[in-house]
Residue, then its C-alpha position, 0 to 999 in steps of 0.5 A: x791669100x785664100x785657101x779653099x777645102x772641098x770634098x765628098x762624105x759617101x757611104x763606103x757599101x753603096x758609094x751614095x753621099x751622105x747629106x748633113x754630117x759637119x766638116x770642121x777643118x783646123x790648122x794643127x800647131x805644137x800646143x794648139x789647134x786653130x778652127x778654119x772652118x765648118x761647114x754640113x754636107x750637101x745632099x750628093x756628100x759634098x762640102x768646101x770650106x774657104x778661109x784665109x791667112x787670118x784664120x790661122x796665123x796670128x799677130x805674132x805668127x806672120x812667119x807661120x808657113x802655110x796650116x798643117x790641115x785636118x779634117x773632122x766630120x762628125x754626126x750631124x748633132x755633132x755627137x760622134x766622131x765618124x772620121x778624122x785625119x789629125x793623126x795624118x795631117x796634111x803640112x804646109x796645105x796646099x791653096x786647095x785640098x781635096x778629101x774623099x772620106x768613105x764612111x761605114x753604115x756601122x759607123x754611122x750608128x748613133x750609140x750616144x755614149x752618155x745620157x741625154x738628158x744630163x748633156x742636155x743639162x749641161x748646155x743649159x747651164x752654160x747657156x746660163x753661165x752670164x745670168x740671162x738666157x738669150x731668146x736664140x740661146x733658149x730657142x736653140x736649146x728647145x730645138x735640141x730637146x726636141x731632137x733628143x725627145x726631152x720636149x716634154x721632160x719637165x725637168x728640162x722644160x723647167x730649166x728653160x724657163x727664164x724665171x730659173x736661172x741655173x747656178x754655175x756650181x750647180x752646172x759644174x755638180x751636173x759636169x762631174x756626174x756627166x764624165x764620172x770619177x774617173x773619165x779619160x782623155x776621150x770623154x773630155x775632148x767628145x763633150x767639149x767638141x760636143x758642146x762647142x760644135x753645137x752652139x758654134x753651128x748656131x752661132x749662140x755661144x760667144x767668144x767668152x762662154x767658148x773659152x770658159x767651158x773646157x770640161x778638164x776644168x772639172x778637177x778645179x774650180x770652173x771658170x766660170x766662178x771668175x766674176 
C-alpha cells in the first residue's frame, strides 16, 4: 500500500508560498521515530511525499496499524525548526494527509543559536569519523562553508584538506565546546536533526555514520571510538 503527504508552506501576512523549506514526515511509535520521507518546498510552497508500508512497519511490526504521522518543516539549512506537529500527531493516517502550515515572517528569522563555524567543524569531523574524507562528502562540505561564508576561513579550509584527517577525540572535544556544560534536551535534538538533515539531503552521510553521532553520546564515550 502506498500512502501519500502533500501540502503548501505560506507566508501567514501575505499568504504567498514559501519555496525551499525542507518537509520531513515521520511515523511517531512509544520509543522511536521512523523518517517517511523529505522533501523541499516548490516555488508556489507546495510539497508531497510518498512512501509505503516499508518505511514504517518493520519485520516484526507486520501488525503495525497505519503510522501516527507528523510533520517537520525546517529553514531551508535545516538549522531552525520553523513548525512542527509531533506534539499533535495525526494516528492511524490516512493514505492521503493534507497539511496547510502558515508560517510568520518572524519565524522565519535565521538567528543561528550556536557558532558557525564550530558546527561547520563538527560535520567535518564526522565526514571523517571512517578515515577518509569521500569527494561528495568534501564536496558538500565546501558548499556548506561557502553558505556560511567560512570559504575562505583557514582553519576550515585546512580541515578539508584530504592530507588532515581529524581525530574522533578531537571532534568529540569540538562536540562539548559546541553544547557547553550544561546544554538541555534542545540543543541536542537541534544539532543532531541538524546534522542528520544536512548530510541526509545529499545523500553523503551513510547508514553507519547516521547511527554513531547522536550528540547525547557527549556524556560517555562516542561511538565512533568502537573499531
Amino acid at each position: 500500500m502506498t500512502f501519500k503527504v502533500t501540502g503548501r508552506i505560506y507566508e501567514a501576512e501575505s499568504g504567498l508560498g514559501i519555496p525551499n523549506l525542507i518537509v520531513e514526515v515521520f511515523d511517531k511509535d512509544t520509543v522511536k521515530k521512523d523518517k517517511l520521507g523529505q522533501v523541499k518546498t516548490n516555488s508556489t510552497g507546495t510539497f508531497e511525499i510518498n512512501y509505503t508500508e516499508a518505511d514504517f512497519k518493520g519485520k516484526f511490526e507486520k501488525f503495525e496499524g497505519n503510522p501516527d504521522l507528523f510533520l517537520v518543516v525546517k529553514t531551508a539549512d535545516s538549522s531552525k525548526v520553523l513548525y512542527s506537529t509531533e506534539k499533535n500527531i495525526r494516528p492511524d493516517a490516512s493514505t492521503h494527509e493534507h497539511f496547510d502550515v502558515p508560517i510568520s515572517q518572524a519565524e522565519r528569522v535565521h538567528k543561528p543559536s550556536k557558532n558557525a563555524k564550530e558546527f561547520l567543524k563538527i560535520l567535518i569531523g564526522i565526514a571523517w569519523i571512517d578515515g577518509v574524507l569521500e569527494p561528495e562528502e568534501k564536496e558538500f562540505l565546501q558548499r556548506v562553508a561557502q553558505q556560511k561564508g567560512l570559504a575562505e576561513e583557514p582553519e576550515i579550509k585546512s580541515l578539508l584538506s584530504n592530507n588532515q584527517p581529524v581525530k574522533p577525540e578531537e571532534c568529540y572535544g569540538w562536540l562539548q565546546a559546541y553544547l557547553g556544560n550544561y546544554p538541555d534536551e534542545k540543543d541536542f535534538q537541534e544539532l543532531y536533526e541538524a546534522l542528520n538533515s544536512l548530510m541526509y539531503t545529499e545523500g553523503v552521510l551513510d547508514a553507519k555514520k547516521r547511527t554513531h553521532t547522536h550528540p547525547r553520546d557527549r556524556d560517555s564515550s562516542p561511538r565512533w571510538y568502537s573499531p
